[in-house]
C-alpha positions as CSV (number, residue, x, y, z in Angstrom):
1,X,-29.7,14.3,-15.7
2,X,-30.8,15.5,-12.8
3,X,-31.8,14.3,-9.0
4,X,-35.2,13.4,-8.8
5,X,-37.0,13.2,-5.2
6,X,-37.4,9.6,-5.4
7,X,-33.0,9.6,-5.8
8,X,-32.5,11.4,-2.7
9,X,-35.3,9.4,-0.8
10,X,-32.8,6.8,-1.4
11,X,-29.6,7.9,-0.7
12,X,-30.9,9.7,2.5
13,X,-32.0,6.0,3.7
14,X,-28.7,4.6,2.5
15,X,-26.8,6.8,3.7
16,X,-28.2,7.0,7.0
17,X,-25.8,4.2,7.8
18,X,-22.8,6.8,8.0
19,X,-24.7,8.7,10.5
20,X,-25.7,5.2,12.5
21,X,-21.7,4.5,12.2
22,X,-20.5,8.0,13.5
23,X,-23.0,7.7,16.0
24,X,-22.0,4.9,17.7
25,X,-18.5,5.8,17.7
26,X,-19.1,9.2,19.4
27,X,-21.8,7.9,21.9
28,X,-19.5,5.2,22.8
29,X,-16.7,7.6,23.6
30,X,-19.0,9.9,25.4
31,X,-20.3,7.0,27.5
32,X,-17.1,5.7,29.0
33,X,-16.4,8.1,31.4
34,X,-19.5,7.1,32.8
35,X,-19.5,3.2,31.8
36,X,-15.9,3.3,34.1
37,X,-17.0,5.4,37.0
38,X,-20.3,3.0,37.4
39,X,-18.3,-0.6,36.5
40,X,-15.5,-0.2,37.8
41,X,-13.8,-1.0,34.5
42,X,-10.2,-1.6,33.8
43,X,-7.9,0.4,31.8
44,X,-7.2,-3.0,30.1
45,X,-11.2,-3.5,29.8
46,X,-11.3,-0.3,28.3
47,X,-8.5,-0.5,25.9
48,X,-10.9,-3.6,24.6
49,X,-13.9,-1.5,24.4
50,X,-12.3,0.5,21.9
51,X,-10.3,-2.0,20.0
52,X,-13.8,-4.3,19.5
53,X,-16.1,-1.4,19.0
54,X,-17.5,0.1,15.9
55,X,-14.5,2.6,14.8
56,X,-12.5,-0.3,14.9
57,X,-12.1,-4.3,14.5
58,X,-15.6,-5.6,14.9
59,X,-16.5,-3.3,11.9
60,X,-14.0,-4.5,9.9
61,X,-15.0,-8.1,10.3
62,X,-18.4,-6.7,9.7
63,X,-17.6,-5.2,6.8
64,X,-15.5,-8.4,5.5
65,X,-18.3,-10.4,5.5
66,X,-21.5,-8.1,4.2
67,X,-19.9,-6.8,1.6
68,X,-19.0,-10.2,0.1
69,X,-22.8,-11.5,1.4
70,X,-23.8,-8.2,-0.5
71,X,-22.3,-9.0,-4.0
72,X,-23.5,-12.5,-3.6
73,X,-27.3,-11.5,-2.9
74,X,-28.0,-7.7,-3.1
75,X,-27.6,-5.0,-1.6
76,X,-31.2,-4.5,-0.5
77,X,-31.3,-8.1,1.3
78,X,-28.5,-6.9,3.8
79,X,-28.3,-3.4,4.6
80,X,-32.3,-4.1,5.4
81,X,-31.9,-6.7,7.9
82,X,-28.3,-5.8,9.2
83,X,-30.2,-3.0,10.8
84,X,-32.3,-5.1,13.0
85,X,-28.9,-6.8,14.0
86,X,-28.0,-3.5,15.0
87,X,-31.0,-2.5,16.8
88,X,-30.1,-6.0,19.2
89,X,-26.8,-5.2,19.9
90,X,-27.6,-1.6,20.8
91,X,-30.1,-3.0,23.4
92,X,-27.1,-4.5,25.5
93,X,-26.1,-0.9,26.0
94,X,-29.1,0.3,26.3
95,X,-29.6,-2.1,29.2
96,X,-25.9,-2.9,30.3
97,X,-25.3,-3.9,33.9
98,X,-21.9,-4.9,34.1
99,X,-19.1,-4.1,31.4
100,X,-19.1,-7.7,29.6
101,X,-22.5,-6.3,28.5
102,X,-20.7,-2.9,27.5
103,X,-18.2,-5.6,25.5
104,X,-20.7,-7.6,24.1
105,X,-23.0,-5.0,22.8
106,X,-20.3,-2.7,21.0
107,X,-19.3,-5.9,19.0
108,X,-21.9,-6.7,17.9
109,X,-23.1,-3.1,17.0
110,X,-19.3,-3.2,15.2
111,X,-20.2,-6.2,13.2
112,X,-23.6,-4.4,11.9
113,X,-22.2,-1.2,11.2
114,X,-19.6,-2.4,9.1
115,X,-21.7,-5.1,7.0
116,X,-23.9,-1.7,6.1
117,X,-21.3,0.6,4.8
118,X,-20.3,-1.6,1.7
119,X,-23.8,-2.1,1.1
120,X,-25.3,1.4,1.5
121,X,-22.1,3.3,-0.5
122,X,-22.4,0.6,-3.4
123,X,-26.1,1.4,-3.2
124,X,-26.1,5.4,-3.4
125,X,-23.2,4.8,-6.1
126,X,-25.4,2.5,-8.8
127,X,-29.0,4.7,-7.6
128,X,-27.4,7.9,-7.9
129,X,-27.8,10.0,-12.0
130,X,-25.0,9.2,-13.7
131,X,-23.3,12.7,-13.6
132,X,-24.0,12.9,-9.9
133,X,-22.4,10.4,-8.2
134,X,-20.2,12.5,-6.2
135,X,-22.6,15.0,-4.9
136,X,-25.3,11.8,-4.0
137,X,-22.1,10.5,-2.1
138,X,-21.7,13.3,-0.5
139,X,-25.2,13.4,1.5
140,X,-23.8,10.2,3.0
141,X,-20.7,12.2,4.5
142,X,-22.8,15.0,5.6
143,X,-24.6,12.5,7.7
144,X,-22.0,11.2,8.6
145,X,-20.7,14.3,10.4
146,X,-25.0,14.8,11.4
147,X,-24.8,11.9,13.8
148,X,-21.9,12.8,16.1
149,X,-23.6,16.5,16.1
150,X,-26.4,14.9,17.6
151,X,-25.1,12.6,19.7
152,X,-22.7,15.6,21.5
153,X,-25.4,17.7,21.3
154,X,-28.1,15.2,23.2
155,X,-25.3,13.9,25.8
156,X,-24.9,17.8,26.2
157,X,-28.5,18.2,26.9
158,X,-29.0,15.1,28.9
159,X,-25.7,15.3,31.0
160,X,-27.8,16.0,34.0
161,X,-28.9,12.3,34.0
162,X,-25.6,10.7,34.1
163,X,-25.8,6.9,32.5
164,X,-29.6,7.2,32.1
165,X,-28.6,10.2,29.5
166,X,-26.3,7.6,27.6
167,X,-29.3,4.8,27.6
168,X,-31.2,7.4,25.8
169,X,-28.3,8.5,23.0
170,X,-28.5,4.5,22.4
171,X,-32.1,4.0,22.6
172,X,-32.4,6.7,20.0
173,X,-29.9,5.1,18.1
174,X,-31.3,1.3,18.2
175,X,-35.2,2.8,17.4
176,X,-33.5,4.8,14.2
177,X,-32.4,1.6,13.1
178,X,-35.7,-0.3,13.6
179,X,-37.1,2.8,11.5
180,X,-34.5,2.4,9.1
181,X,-35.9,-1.3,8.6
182,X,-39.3,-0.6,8.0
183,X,-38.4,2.5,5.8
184,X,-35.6,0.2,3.3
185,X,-38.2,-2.3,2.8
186,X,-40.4,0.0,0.5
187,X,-36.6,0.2,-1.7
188,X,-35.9,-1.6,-5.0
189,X,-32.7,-3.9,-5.5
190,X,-29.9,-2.0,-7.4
191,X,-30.1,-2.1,-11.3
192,X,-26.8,-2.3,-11.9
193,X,-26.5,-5.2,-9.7
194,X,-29.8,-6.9,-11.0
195,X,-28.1,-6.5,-14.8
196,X,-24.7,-7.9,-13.6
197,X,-26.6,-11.2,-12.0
198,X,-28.5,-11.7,-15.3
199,X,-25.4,-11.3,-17.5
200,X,-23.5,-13.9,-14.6
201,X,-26.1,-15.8,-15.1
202,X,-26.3,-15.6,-19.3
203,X,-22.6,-16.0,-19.6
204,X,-22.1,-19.5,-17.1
205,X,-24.9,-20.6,-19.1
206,X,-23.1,-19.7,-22.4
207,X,-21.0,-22.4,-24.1
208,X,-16.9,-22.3,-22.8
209,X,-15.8,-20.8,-25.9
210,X,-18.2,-17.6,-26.1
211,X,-16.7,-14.3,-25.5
212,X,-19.3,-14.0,-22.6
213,X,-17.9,-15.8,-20.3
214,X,-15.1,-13.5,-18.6
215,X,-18.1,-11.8,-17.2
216,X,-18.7,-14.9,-14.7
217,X,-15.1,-14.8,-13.9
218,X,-15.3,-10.9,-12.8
219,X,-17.6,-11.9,-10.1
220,X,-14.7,-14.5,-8.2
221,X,-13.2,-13.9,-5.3
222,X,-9.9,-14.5,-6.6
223,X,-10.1,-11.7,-9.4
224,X,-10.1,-9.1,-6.6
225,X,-6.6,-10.0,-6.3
226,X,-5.4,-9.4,-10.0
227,X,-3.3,-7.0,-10.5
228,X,-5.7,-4.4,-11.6
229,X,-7.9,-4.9,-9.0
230,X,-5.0,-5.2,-6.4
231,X,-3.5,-2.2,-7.2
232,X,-6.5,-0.2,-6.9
233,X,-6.8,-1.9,-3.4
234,X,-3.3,-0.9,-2.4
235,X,-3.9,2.6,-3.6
236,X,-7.1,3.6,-1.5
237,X,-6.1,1.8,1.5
238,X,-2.5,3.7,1.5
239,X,-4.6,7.2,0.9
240,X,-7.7,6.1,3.9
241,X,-5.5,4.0,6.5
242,X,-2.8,6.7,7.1
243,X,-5.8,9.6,7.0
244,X,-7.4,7.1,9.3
245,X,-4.6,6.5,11.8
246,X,-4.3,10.7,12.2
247,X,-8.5,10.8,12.5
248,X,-8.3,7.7,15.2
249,X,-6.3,9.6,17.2
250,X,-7.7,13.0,16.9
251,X,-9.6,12.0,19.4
252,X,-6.7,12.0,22.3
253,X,-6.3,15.9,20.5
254,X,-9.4,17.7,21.2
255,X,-9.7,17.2,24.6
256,X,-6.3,18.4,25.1
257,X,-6.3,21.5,22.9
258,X,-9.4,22.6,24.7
259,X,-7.7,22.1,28.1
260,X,-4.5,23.4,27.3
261,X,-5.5,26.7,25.8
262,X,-8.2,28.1,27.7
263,X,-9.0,25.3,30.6
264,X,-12.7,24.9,29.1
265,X,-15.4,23.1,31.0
266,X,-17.4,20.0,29.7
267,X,-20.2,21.7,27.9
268,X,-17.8,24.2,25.7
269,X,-15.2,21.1,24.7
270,X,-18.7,19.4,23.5
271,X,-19.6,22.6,21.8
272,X,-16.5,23.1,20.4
273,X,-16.6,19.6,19.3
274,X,-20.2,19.6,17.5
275,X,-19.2,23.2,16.1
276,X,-15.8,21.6,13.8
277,X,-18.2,18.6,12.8
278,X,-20.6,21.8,11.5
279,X,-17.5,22.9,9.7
280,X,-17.3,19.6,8.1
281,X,-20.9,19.6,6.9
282,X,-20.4,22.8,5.2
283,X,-17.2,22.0,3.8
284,X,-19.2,18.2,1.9
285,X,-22.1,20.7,0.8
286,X,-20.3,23.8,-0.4
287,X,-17.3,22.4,-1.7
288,X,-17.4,18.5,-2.5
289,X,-21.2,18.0,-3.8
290,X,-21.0,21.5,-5.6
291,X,-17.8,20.8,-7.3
292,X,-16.7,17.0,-7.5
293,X,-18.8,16.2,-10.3
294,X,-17.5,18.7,-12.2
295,X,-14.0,19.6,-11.8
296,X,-10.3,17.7,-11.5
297,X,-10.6,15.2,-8.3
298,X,-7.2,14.9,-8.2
299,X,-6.8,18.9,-7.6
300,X,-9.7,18.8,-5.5
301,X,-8.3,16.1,-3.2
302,X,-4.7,17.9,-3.2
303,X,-6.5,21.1,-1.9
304,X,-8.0,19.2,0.8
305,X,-5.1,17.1,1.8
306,X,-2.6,20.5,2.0
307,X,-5.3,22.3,4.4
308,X,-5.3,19.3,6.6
309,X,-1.5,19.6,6.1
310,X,-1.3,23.2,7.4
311,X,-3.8,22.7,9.9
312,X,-2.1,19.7,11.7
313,X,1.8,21.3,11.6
314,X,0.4,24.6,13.2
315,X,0.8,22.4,16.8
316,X,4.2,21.1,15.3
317,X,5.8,24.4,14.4
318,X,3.7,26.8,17.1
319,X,3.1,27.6,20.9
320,X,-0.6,26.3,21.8
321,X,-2.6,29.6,21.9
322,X,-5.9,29.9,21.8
323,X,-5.9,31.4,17.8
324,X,-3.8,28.4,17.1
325,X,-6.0,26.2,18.5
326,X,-9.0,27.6,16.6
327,X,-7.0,27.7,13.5
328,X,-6.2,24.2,13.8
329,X,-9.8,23.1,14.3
330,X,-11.6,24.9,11.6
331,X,-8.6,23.9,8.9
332,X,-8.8,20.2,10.4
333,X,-12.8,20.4,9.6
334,X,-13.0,22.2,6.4
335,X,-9.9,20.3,4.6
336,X,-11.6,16.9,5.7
337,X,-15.1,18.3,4.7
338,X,-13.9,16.9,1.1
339,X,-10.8,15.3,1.6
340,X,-10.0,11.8,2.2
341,X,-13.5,10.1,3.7
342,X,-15.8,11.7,1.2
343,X,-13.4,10.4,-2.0
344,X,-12.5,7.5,-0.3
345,X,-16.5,6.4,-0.5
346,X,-16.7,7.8,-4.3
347,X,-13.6,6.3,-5.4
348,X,-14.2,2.7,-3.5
349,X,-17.5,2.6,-5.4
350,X,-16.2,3.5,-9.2
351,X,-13.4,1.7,-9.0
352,X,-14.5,-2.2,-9.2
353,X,-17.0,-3.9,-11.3
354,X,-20.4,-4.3,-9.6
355,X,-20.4,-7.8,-8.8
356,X,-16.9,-6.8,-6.8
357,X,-17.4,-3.4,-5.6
358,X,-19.2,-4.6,-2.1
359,X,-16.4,-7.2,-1.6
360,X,-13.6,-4.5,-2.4
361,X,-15.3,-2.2,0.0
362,X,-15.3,-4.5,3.0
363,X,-12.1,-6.0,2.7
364,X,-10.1,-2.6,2.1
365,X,-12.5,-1.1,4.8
366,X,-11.4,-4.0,7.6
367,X,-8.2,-3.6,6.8
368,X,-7.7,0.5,7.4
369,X,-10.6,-0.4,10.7
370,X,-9.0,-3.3,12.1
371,X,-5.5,-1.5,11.8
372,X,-7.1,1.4,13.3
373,X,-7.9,-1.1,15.9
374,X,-4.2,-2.0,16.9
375,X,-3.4,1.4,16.8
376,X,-6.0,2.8,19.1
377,X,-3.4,0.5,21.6
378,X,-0.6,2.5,21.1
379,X,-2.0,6.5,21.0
380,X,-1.8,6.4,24.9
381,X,1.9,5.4,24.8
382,X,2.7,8.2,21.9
383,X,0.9,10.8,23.5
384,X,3.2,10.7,26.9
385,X,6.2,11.3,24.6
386,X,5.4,14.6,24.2
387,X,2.8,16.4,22.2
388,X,5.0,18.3,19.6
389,X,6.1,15.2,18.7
390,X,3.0,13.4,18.2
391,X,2.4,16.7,16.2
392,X,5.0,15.7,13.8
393,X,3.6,12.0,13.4
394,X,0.4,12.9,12.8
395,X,1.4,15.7,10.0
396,X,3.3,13.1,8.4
397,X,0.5,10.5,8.4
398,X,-1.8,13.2,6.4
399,X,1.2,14.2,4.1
400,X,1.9,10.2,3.2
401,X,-2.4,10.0,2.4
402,X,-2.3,13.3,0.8
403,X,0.5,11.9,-1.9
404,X,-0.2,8.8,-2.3
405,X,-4.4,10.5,-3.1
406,X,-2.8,12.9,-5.5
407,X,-0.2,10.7,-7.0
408,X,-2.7,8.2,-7.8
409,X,-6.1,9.9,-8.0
410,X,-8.2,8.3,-10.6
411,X,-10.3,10.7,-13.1
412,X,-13.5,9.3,-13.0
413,X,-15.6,13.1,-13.1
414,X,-18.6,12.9,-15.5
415,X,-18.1,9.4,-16.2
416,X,-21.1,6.4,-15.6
417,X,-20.4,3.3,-13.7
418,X,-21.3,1.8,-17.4
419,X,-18.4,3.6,-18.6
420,X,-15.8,3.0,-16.0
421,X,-16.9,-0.5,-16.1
422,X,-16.1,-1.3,-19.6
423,X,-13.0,0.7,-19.2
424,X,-12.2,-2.0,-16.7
425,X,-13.0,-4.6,-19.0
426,X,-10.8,-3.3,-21.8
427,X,-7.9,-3.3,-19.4
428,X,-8.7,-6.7,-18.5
């Protein structure tokens, strides 16, 4: 079966919320620089900026809540009108005069981005032909990488301006998501979720003894927590949060490298930085959307977790040159092109029955954010102990996420979410 416009109209506008996400996170990062020069800010103020923003705890709380609100009434009904919540907490930063509205404003953003990214992946999942789940999946990690591209690329552009540059990234940002608004409201509700209501629905009203009936049960709470559903749980989070903890602080590494090994200016480190996320995107098109479908995910995912392997022990094992350096950046990008983010959103969506899969999502993706969050506390502190040795921790991070994905790695290629559904259901 194949894609027809109409499918990737709407995975382009569901997915949009990966590049919204990555966004944020970069433009916030490239903004406080100029946030602390202007406000004075504390490193204790700033430590909070990050720890509330969107790559970290308000997200996760964000994503706690919408994706249970999403399994309870649609997926259309919030990832429209979480958008507008976005668009009003971008406006603090857009406006910010002080840092309590540089606080305020990247909470709130948090809470929005995450409540979207439960809804828009179990969207793109149940909209996508059934043999092309993957590669629909994978247009929302290429935009993912698209919006910090962007972002670097306009602060690049606009650097000239100083803060006023950094109002613009986040005005471009907050009218996107007012587009985004207008444009989801032409979208229809997700079959598979409109088909799990009725049968809800058919089997409460069912008398207590017909077979039926589990069906209301599957859409509890509490049956997240079985042991099927548990261990699935245990098993992506242990393959995303360590992945996670090495990408949350890969951002202490860049800078660095490009410092150390050839003392580059601003404008090449942003270069640099918007050329690896480039990488990325042609690593999700060429490799993942062409091949995931189709072939062993489990190989696939091993492939991509020993590059990022490789790539990260280079600065264990190895002087910092420059061809290191380089090295290290392009296997960093092309291994996590369709590694662990891209299969973490396929895998989080296949996984759980519909009426669970937007709960699942939120609460596995606050956990592995708001961990992230606690983390981000302690990257400073590991950093001064010497960069071979953070080297070391952050090779074994991907190594742990690069088992426990290949150990566990479901094989769910060629198979409907009807399918894998009723599989469920047998196992029971």
């Amino acid at each position: 079966m194949t894609s027809s416009r109409e499918d990737w109209k709407n995975t382009i506008l569901a997915g949009l919320a990966n590049y919204i996400d990555a966004g944020s996170i970069v433009a916030g990062g490239a903004a406080l620089a100029l946030w602390m020069e202007a406000y004075k800010m504390s490193n204790s103020l700033v430590g909070l900026v990050g720890a509330l923003g969107p790559n970290a705890i308000s997200a996760g709380i964000g994503a706690l809540i919408g994706g249970r609100l999403c399994d309870l009434f649609g997926r259309k009904k919030i990832y429209q009108y979480d958008m507008l919540f976005y668009a009003f907490g971008m406006a603090w930063l857009v406006f910010a005069i002080n840092p309590w509205m540089v606080v305020i404003g990247f909470f709130l953003v948090g809470l929005a981005v995450g409540a979207d990214i439960p809804a828009s992946w179990s969207m793109i999942a149940e909209m996508a032909p059934e043999k092309q789940r993957g590669k629909h999946s994978g247009v929302a990690q290429m935009l993912w990488y698209l919006g910090p591209v962007v972002v670097l690329l306009m602060f690049l552009v606009l650097e000239p301006l100083g803060l006023l540059g950094a109002r613009i990234v986040f005005a471009h940002l907050a009218l996107l998501a007012l587009g985004l608004t207008f444009l989801r409201s032409s979208m229809h509700e997700s079959q598979h979720w409109l088909d799990a209501q009725a049968a809800k629905a058919e089997a409460l009203a069912a008398p207590p003894a017909v077979a039926a009936a589990p069906v209301a049960s599957a859409a509890s709470w509490r049956t997240l927590f079985t042991r099927q559903h548990f261990g699935s749980m245990a098993f992506l989070i242990g393959m995303y949060l360590f992945w996670n903890l090495w990408a949350g602080t890969n951002g202490f590494f860049l800078p660095y490298i490009l410092r150390t090994v050839g003392n580059q200016g601003q404008s090449m480190a942003v270069l640099l930085t918007a050329m690896s996320f480039l990488v990325g995107m042609a690593s999700i098109y060429f490799v993942f959307m062409k091949l995931v479908d189709k072939v062993n995910q489990r190989t696939l995912f091993g492939i991509s977790a020993l590059i990022q392997v490789v790539g990260m022990a280079l600065f264990a094992i190895f002087p910092m040159t420059l061809p290191v350096a380089m090295l290290h950046i392009f296997l960093m990008a092309f291994g996590g092109g369709f590694g662990a983010q891209s299969f973490f959103q396929l895998w989080s969506s296949e996984m759980f029955p519909t009426l669970l899969r937007s709960t699942a999502q939120g609460v596995m993706f606050a956990v592995v954010r708001i961990t992230l969050g606690f983390w981000s506390f302690f990257v400073p502190i590991l950093s001064s102990t010497g960069f071979t040795r953070l080297a070391w921790i952050l090779t074994g991070f991907l190594a742990v996420s690069g088992l426990v994905g290949f150990i566990w790695a479901p094989r769910n290629e060629g198979k409907s979410l009807d399918e894998l559904e009723a599989a469920m259901a047998a196992k029971g």
